[in-house]
N, C-alpha and C positions, 0 to 999 in steps of 0.2 A: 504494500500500500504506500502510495507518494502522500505526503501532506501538500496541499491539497485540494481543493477544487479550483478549476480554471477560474468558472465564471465568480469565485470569490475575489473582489477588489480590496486592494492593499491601501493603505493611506501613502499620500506621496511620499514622506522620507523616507519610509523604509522600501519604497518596491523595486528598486534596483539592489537590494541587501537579500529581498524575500522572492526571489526570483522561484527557488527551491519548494515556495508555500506553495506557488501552483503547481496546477497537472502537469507533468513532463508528459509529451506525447513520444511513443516507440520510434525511435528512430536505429538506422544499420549500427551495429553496435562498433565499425571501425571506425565511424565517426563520433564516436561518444569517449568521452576523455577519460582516463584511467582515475578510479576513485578509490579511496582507502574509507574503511567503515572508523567512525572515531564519535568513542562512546564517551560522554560527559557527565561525572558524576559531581558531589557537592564537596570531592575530595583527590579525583585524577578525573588525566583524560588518557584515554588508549585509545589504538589505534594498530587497524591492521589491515594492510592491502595482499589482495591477491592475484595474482597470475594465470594464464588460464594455458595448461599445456596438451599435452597429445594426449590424456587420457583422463589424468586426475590434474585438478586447479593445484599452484602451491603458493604458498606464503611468501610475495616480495619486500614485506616491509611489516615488523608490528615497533611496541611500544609503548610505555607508559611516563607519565610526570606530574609529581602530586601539584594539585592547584590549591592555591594560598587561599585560607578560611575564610568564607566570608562573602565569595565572589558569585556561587552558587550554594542555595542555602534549599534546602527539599524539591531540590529542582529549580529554583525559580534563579532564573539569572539577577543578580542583584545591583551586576557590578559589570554593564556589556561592554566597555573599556579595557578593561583588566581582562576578561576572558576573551575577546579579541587578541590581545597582547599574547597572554598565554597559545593561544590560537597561533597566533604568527610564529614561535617560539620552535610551534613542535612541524611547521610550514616544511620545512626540508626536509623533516625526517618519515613522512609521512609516505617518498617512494611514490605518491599521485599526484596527478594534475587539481583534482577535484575531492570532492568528500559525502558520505552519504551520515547523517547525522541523525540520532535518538533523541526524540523530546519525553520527560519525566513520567511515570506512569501516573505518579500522586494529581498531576491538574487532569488527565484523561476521564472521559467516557465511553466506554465500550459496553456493546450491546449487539444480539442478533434480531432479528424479524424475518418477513416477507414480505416479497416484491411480486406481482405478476411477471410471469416468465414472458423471455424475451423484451423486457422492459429495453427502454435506452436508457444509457446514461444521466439523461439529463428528467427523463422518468423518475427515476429511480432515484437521484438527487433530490427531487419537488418533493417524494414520497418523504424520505428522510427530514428534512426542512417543516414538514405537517409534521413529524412525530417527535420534534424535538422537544418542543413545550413539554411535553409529558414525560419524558426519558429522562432530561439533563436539565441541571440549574442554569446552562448557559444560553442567552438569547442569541439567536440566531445573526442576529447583526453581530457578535461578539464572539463569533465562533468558526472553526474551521472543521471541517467535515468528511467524509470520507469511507468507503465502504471498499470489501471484498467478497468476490461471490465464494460461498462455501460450499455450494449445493443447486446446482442448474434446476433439478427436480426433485421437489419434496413433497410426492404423494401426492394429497389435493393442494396445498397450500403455498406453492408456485415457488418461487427464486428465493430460497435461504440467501440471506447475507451477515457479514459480521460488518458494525458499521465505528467507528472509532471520531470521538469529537473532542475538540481542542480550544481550550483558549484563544483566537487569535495574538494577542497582545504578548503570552509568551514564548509562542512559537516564532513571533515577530523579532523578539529580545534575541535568540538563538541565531536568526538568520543574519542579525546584522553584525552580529560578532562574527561571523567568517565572512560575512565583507570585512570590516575591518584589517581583519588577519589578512585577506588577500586570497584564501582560498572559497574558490568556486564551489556553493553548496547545490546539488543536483537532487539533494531530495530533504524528507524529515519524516519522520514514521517516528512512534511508539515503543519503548524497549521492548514491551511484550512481542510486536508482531516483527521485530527482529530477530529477539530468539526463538521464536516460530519456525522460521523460517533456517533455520539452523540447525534445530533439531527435530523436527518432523517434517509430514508433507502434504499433498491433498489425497491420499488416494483414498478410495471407498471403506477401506479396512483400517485404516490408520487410527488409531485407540484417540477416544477422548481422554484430555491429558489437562493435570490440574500442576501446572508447571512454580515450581517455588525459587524465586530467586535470591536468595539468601546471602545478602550484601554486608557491610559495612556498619551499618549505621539503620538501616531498614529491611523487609524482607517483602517484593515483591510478588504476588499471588495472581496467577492467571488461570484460565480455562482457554484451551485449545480445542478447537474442534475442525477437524480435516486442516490443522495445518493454521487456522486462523486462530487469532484469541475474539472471545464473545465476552470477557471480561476478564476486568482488573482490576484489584485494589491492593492497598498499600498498608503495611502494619510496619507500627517503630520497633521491631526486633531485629537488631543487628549483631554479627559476629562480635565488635568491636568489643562489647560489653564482656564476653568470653576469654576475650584478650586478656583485661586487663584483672579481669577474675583470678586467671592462670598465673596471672607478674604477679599481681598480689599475695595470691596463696604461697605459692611456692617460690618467691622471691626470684622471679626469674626476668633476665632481661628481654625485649618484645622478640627478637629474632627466636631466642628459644621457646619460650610462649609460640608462639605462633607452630613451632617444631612440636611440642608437646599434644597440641590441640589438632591437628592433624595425624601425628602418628601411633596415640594413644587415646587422647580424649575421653568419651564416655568410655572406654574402654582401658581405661589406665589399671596397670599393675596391680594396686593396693586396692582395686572393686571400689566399691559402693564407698565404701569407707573415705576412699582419698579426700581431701580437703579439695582440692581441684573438680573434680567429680561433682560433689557435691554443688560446689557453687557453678559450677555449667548447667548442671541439671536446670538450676532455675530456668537460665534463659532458652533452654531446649526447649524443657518445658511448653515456657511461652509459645515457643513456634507454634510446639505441635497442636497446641489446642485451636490458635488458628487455621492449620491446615486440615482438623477435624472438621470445626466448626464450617468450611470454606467447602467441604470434600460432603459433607452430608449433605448441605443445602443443594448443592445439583448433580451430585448423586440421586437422592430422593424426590426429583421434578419429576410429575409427569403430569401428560397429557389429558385430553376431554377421556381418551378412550381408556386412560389408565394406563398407557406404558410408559417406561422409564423414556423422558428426553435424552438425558445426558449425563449415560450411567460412565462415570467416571471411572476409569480401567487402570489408570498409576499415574504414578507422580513421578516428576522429575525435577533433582534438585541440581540447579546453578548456583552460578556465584562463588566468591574466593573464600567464602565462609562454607560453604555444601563440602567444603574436606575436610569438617571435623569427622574422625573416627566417630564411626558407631551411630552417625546420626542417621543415614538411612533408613534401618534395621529400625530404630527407635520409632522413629516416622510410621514405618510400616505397619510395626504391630497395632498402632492408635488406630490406623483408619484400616486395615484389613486390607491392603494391595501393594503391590509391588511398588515402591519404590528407590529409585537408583540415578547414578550421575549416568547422564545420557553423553551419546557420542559427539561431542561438539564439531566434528569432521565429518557427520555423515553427509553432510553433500555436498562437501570442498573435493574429498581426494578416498581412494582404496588403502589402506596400508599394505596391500601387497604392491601398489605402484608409487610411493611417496608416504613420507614419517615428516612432519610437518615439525617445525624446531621450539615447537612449544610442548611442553610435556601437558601429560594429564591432570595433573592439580591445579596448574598454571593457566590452562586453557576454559578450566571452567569461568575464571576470571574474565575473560574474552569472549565470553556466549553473545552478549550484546553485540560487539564490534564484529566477530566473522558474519552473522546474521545481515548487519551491515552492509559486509563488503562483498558480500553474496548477491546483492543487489546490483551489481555490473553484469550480471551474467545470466 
């Protein structure tokens, strides 16, 4: 999904910054500039481009550099000076001409419906525009918009879509920071329907998937359905708190912290007992009751006729915090299904033809940004 509609009008200052707001229409893709995905968080930016070769895509350029506090706060650019700047900064390391860029899940609205099939586009926009009043707090003069079809035919009930609505004003702040910087932004999309696209796909069989992204500072919570997310919301449970649980307890400095909470964690030595242990639990805890809470409500949806909409089939946990040991397993047993770190490479590369130079722990880190840079191709 591009952010986003053509016939939405920019105000003058910004729309030579928000070029990206609008619909890019398909063009040959050798005349289309090489883009790196660069994921902006309220503490880095990363960034990773990729390559497209004889079989399997590979990775020309990734990257990370923490951004100074303050500049982005829950998403919301605060300071589009300073992250311009920053922007400019990481300009040459980026390996692209251009960039495909994530706006915050926290200011989003995502939702599914129906459309009469065979709708147009601009159908199908009018439909969405009537049903905002009642979906989203945001007024439609104030808003940017944007659907995905998930399902050509649904039975009687004509063109599933998943439809994704945005603040304009700070999808606007983001665009004009990479003017700023100098780099050309060619799209903006949703963290969630980045890492969508990342790690599932559309096909008919493809599990409905209640995707956790387990950050820093907050934890991300979607529903995928054939590949699109139908929702998202946003809970303040982040790794970080784990962090500083682990320094604390066990008097450790943050690199080894960070060592411990990954290669032992809920599963530490000394059991149940550890003081580390213990005080992770809490915030595990926390998680899991929102991935319960989150897992039951559209699990348990159904229809006029009584069957399940959207029986939830596993989770999958992202994020540079989803490598605490033992958290999966923990996850699992609360809501009754698999879940696991999914393959952040499933549709970059084979590992029988390409080993891409970011490891597994690391790369869950990067589920935003390859999702991203997935978007050239």
């Amino acid at each position: 999904m591009e952010i986003f509609s053509s016939a939405l009008r920019l105000t003058s200052g910004v729309q030579t910054a928000s070029r990206a707001v609008g619909r890019w229409f398909p063009r040959p893709r050798i005349l289309s500039p090489s883009a790196a995905g660069v994921d902006i968080s309220d503490s880095s930016i990363k960034w990773l481009t990729l390559d497209e070769g004889q079989g399997s895509k590979s990775v020309r350029a990734f990257g990370e550099e923490s951004l100074e506090a303050g500049i982005v706060t829950n998403g919301v650019v605060k300071d589009v000076a300073q992250l311009g700047e920053a922007l400019k900064s990481i300009a040459p390391k980026l390996g692209a001409e251009g960039a495909h860029a994530a706006l915050p899940e926290e200011a989003a609205y995502m939702f599914n419906m129906h459309v009469p099939e065979n709708s147009s586009r601009e159908q199908t926009l009018s439909v969405i525009e009537f049903e905002l009043e009642g979906r989203v707090p945001i007024p439609p003069s104030a808003a940017l918009y944007d659907f995905d079809v998930i399902m050509r035919h649904d039975a009687t009930e004509g063109e599933e879509i998943g439809v994704t609505v945005f603040p304009r004003e700070i999808a606007e702040s983001y665009a004009k920071a990479f003017s700023l910087a100098g780099v050309p932004l060619l799209s903006l999309e949703v963290e969630a329907s980045s890492i969508a696209r990342a790690v599932s796909g559309d096909a008919k069989d493809e599990h409905i998937t209640l995707l956790v992204d387990f950050g820093r500072r907050r934890t991300g919570i979607a529903v995928l359905k054939r590949g699109v997310p139908i929702f998202t919301s946003t809970v303040a449970v982040g790794g970080e708190a784990i962090d500083r649980m682990i320094e604390e307890k066990l008097s450790l400095p943050p690199e080894q912290a960070v060592a411990f909470k990954n290669d032992q964690g809920l599963l530490a030595q000394e059991g149940k007992s550890s003081p580390a242990t213990e005080a992770i639990t809490n915030t595990v805890s926390a998680l899991a009751e929102e991935v319960v809470r989150h897992h039951q409500y559209w699990d348990t949806r159904r229809n006029e006729q009584g069957s399940r909409m959207t029986p939830v089939e596993r989770v999958f946990l992202v994020g540079g915090s989803a490598n605490l040991k033992g958290l999966g397993d923990y996850i699992s047993s609360r809501v009754q299904v698999e879940c696991e770190r999914p393959n952040l490479w499933r549709n970059v590369c084979s590992f029988d033809e390409y080993i891409p130079p970011i490891d597994r722990r690391t790369s869950l880190r990067y589920a935003t940004a390859i999702g991203l840079a997935l978007r050239s191709f």
